[in-house]
C-alpha positions as CSV (number, residue, x, y, z in Angstrom):
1,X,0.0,0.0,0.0
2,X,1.3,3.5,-1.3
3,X,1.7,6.0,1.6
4,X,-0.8,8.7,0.0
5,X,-3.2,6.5,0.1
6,X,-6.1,7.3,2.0
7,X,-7.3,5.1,5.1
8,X,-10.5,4.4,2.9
9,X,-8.0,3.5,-0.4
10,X,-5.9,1.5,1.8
11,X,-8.6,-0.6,3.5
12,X,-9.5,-1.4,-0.6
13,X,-6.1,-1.7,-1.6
14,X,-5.8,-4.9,1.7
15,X,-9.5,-6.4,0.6
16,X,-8.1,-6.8,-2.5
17,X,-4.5,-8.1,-1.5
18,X,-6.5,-10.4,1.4
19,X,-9.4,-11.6,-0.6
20,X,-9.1,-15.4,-1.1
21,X,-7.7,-15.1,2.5
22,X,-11.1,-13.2,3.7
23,X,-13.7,-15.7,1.5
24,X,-12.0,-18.9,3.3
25,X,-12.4,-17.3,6.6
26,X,-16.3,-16.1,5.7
27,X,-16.9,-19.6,4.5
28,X,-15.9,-21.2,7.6
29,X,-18.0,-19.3,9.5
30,X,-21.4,-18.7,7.0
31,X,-21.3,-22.2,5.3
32,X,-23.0,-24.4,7.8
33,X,-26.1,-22.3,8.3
34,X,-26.7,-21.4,4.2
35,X,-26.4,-25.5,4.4
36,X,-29.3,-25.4,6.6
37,X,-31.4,-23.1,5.1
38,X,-31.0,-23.7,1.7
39,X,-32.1,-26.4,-0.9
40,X,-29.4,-29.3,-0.9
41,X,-26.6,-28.1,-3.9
42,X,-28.4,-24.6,-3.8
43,X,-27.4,-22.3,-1.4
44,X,-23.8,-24.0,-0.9
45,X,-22.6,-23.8,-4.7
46,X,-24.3,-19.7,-4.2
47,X,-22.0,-18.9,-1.1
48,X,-18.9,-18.2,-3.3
49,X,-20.8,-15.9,-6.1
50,X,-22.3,-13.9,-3.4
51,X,-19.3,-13.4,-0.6
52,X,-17.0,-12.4,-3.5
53,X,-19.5,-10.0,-5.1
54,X,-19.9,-8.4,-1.4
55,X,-16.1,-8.0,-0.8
56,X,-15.3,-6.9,-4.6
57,X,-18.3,-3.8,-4.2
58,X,-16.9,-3.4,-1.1
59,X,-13.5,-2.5,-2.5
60,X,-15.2,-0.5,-5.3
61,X,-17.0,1.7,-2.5
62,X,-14.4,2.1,-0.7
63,X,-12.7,3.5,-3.3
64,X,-15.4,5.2,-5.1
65,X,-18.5,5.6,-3.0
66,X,-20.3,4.0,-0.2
67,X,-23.5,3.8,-1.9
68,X,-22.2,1.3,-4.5
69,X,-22.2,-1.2,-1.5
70,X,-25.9,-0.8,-0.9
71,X,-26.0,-2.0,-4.7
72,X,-24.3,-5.0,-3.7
73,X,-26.1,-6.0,-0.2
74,X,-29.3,-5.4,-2.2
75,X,-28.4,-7.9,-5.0
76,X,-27.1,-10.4,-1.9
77,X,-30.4,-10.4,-0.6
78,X,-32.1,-10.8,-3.3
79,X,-30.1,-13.5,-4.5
80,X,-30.5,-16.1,-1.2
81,X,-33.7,-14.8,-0.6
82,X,-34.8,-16.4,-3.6
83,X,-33.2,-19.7,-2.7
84,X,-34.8,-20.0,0.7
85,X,-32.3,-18.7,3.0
86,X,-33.6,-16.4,5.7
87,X,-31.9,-13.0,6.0
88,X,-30.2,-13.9,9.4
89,X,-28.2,-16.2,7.3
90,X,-27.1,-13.1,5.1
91,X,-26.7,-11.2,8.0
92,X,-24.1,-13.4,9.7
93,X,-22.2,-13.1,6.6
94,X,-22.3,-9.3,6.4
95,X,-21.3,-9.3,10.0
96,X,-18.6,-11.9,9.7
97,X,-17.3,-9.7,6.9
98,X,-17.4,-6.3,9.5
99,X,-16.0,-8.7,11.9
100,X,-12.7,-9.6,9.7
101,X,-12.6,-5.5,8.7
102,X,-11.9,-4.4,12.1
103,X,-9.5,-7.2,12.9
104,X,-7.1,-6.8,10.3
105,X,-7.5,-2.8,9.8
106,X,-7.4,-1.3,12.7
107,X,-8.2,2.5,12.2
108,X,-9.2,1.9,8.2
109,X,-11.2,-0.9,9.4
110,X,-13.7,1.6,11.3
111,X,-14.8,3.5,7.7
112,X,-15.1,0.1,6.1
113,X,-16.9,-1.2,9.1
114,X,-19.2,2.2,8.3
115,X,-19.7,1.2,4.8
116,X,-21.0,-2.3,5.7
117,X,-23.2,-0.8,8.6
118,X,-24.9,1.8,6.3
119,X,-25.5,-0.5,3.4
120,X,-27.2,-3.3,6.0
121,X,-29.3,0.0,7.3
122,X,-29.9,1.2,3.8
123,X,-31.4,-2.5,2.5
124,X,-33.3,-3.3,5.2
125,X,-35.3,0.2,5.2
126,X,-35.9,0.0,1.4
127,X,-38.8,-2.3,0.3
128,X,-38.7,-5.2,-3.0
129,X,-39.1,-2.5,-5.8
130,X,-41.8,-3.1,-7.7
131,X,-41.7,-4.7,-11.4
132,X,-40.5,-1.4,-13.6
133,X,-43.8,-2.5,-15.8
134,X,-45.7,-1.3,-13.5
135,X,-44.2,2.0,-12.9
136,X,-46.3,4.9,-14.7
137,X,-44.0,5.7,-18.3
138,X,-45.2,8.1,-20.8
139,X,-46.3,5.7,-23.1
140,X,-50.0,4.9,-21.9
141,X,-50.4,2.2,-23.8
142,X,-50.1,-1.8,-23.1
143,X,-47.3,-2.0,-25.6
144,X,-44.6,-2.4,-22.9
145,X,-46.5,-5.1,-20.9
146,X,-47.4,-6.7,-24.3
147,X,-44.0,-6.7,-25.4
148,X,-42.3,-7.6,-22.5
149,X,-44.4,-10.9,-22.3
150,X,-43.9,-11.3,-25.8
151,X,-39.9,-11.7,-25.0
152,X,-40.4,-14.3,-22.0
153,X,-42.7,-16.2,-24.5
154,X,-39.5,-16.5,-26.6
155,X,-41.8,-15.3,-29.3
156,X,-39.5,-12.4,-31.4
157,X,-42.0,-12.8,-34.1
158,X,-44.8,-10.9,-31.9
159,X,-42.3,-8.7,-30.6
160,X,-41.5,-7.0,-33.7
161,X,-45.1,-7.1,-35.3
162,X,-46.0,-5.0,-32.3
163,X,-43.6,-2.6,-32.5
164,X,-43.7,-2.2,-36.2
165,X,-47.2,-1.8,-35.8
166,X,-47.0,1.0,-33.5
167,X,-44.9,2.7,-35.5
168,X,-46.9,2.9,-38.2
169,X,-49.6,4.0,-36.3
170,X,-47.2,6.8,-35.8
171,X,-45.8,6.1,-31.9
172,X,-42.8,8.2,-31.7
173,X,-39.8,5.7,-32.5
174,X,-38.2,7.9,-29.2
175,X,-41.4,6.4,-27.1
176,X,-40.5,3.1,-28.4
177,X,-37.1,3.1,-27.2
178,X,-37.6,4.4,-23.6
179,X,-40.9,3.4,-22.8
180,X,-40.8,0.0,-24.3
181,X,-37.4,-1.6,-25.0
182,X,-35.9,0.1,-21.5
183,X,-38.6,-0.8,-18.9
184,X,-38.3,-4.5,-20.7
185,X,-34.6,-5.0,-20.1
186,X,-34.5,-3.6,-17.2
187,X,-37.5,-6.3,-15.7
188,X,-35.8,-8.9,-17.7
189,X,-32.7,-8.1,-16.2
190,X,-34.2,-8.0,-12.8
191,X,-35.9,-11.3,-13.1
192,X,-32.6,-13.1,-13.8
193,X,-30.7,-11.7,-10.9
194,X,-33.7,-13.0,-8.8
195,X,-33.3,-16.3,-10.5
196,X,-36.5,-16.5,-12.2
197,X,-35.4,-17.0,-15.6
198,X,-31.7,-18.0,-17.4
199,X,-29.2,-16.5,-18.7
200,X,-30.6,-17.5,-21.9
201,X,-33.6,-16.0,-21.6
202,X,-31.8,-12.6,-21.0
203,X,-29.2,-13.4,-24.0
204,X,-32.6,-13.8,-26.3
205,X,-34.4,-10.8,-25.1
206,X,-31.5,-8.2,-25.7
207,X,-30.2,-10.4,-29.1
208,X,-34.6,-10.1,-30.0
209,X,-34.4,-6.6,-29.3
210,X,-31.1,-6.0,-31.1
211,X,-33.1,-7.1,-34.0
212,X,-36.5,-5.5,-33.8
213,X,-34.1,-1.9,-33.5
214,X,-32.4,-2.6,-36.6
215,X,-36.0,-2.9,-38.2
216,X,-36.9,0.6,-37.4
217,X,-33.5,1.8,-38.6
218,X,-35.1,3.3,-41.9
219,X,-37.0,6.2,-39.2
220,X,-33.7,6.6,-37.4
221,X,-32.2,7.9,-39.7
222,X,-34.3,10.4,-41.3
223,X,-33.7,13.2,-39.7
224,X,-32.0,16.3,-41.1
225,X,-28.6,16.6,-40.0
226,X,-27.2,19.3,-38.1
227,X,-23.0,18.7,-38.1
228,X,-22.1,17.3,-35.3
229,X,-20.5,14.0,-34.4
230,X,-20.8,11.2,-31.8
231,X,-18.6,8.4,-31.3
232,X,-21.0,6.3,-28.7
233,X,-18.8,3.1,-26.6
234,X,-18.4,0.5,-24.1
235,X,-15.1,0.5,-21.9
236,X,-13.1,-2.9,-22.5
237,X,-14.5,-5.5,-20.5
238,X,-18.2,-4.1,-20.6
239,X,-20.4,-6.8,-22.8
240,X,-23.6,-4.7,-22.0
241,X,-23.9,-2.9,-25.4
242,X,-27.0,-2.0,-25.9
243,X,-27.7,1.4,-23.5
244,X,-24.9,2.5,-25.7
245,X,-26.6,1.3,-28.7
246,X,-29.8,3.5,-28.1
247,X,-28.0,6.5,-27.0
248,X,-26.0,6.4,-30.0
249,X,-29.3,6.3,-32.3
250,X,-31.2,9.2,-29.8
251,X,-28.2,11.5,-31.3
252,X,-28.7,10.0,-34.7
253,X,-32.5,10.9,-34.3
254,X,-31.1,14.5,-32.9
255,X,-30.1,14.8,-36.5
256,X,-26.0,14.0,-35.2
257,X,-23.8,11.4,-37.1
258,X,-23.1,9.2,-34.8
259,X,-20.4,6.1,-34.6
260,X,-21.0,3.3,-32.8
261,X,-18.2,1.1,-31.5
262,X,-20.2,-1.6,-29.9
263,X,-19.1,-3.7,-26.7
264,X,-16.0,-3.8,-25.1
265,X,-14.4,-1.4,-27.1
266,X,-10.1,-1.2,-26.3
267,X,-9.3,2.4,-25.4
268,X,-7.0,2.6,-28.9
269,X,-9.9,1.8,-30.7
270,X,-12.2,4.2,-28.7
271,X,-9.2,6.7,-29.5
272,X,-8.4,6.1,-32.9
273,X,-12.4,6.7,-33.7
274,X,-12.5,9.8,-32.2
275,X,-9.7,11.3,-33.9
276,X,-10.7,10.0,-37.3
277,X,-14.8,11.2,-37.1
278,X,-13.1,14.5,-35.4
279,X,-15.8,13.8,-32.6
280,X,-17.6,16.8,-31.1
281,X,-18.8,14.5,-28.3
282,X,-17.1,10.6,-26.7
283,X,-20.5,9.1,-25.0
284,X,-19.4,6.1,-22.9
285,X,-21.4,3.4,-21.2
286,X,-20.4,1.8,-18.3
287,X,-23.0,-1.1,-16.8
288,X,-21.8,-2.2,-13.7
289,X,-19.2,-0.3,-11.1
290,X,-16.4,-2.6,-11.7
291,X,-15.9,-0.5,-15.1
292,X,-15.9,2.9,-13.5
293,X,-12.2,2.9,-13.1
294,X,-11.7,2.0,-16.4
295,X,-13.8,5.0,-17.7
296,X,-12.0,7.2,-15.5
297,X,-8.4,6.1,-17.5
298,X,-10.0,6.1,-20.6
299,X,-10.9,10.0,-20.1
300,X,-7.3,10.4,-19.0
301,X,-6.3,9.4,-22.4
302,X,-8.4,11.3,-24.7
303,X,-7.6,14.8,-22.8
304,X,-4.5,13.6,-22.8
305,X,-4.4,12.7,-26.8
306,X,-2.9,16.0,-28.7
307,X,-6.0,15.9,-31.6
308,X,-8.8,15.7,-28.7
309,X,-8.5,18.3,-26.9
310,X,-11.9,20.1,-27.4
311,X,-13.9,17.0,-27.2
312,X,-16.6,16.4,-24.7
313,X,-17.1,13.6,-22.7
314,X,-20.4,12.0,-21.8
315,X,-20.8,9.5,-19.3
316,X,-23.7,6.9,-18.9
317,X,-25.0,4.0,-16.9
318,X,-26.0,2.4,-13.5
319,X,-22.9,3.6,-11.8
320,X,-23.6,7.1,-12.8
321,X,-27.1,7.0,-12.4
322,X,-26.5,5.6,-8.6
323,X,-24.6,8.3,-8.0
324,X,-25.1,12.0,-9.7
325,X,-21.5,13.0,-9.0
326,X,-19.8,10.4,-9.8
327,X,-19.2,11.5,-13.6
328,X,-17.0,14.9,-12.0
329,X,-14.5,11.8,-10.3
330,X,-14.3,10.2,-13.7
331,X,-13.3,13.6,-15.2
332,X,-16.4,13.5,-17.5
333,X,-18.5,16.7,-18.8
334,X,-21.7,15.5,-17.8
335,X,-24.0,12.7,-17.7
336,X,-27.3,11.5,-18.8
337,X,-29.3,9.8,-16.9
338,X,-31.2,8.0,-20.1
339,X,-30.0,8.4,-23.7
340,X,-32.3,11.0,-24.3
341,X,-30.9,13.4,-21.2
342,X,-27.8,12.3,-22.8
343,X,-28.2,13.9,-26.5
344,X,-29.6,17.4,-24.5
345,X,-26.3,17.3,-22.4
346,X,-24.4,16.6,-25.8
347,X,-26.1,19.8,-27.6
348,X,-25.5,21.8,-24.1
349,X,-22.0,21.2,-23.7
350,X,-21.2,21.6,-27.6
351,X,-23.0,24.7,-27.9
352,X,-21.1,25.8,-24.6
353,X,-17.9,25.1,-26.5
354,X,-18.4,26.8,-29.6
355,X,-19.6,30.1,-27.6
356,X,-16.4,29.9,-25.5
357,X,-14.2,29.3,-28.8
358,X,-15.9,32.3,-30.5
């Protein structure tokens, strides 16, 4: 550990050097009641997946922000509680984990101990959220709903006759995106992490929407254009690719040219497309926290790149939307909390520009 670290970057800097130390000595203690309380092969084979996600976002909020940990304790809950094992079991293993903090930190291990405290406090305060189908959207139609089931059916077919429909019925292809294909991957999405469909369920949903976009392309891309450029991208690592996906065809509908990059883009690729499409704007989508530090270096290089310096950087994704100020860390312009927040942020921040420049 580097002197100038913090006490709260040096207690992450040890859970990272100490975790397969830490998950034999949370296992020892946690196994034998997630035994008990969970189906025979279930909870057991879970333990691993779950302690290691709690000490990894632990680490990350440590570093970054505490609220990422409530994130993680949330997803923990959810997780055994849909395998039958009672929330004292998951709150021996929180404690366990506080337990092991303040042994082997000493004055670092109180913040960390904090983190753990506030995130238990957090969770248990803050109800099951309810299905994001049945949140009030500004489409009020049963399209979503419709759609939605349409996915778990496996039945893409449907899918895109009712979107195509709509369409020509003249729904707004904008309404489409955030008030249909959003909510539904975001429910999808939530019904896998409780374990209530598979993976390949998810896969098919995103992979059917994927599709049923492309087949709207031709209104996309009518607009009139208006000279500026996007280059829209996932950091390396991030496999999530289609927030990005939609942002990048809100500018195109904004009458921008946009240029997509797709998942996991490498940061010379990310580069090299900027400097060739002489980018007014670099939106990049990260999914999950674990990228955030990734984003943060790959803003370091493009204001460090000698042909980008007057580019401006958007930021998007859970992480961000988690927490609003966590796009000034990164070294970002601004952030957008959906892709359409994201293309008025792009036109603010360009027009800003230019004024300065003149």
């Amino acid at each position: 550990m580097t002197s100038a670290a913090s006490p709260r970057e040096q207690a992450s800097e040890w859970l990272g050097a100490s975790r397969a130390g830490i998950l034999c000595g949370l296992a020892a203690v946690a196994e034998g009641p997630l035994r008990q309380a969970g189906r025979p092969g279930g909870a057991p084979d879970l333990f691993p997946a779950v302690a290691g996600h709690l000490l990894d976002g632990l680490r990350r909020a440590l570093a970054w922000d505490a609220a990422i940990f409530a994130d993680c304790v949330a997803w923990a809950r959810a997780e055994l509680s849909e395998r039958g094992v009672p929330a004292a079991a998951a709150a021996l293993l929180l404690e366990q984990l506080r337990s092991v903090i303040r042994e082997h930190l000493a004055g670092a291990g109180s913040q960390a101990s904090a983190v753990v405290q506030a995130a238990l406090e957090a969770v248990s305060a803050t109800p099951e959220p309810m299905p994001v189908l049945l949140q009030p959207g500004p489409l009020a139609s049963p399209l979503p709903t419709f759609y939605f089931r349409a996915l778990l059916r496996g039945d893409r077919h449907l899918a895109s006759r009712l979107v195509l429909d709509a369409v020509e019925r003249g729904t707004p292809v904008k309404d489409i995106y955030l008030s249909v294909f959003q909510p539904s991957l975001h429910e999808i999405g939530r019904l896998w992490q409780l374990n209530k469909i598979s993976v390949a369920e998810e896969h098919y949903s995103t992979a059917a929407t994927q599709l049923i976009m492309s087949q709207i392309y031709s209104h996309v891309f009518a607009s009139e254009r208006i000279g500026r450029t996007v280059v829209a991208a996932c950091v390396n690592g991030d496999l999530h690719e289609l927030g990005a996906r939609m942002v990048a065809d809100f500018f195109e509908m904004d009458g921008w040219d946009s240029y997509y990059t797709g998942a996991s883009t490498p940061v010379d690729g990310v580069l090299q497309a900027v400097v060739e499409r002489r980018a007014d704007v670099l939106a990049v989508s990260a999914t999950i926290t674990h990228h955030v530090p990734d984003v943060k270096r790959l803003i370091g290089l493009v204001r460090g790149h000698p042909q980008c310096g007057g580019i401006k950087v958007i930021v998007g994704g859970f992480p961000f939307n988690r927490d609003p100020a966590l796009w000034q860390q990164v070294g970002a312009d601004g952030s957008g909390i959906d892709a359409k927040t994201a293309v008025a942020v792009g036109n603010r921040l360009v027009c800003a520009g230019r004024a300065a420049g003149a």
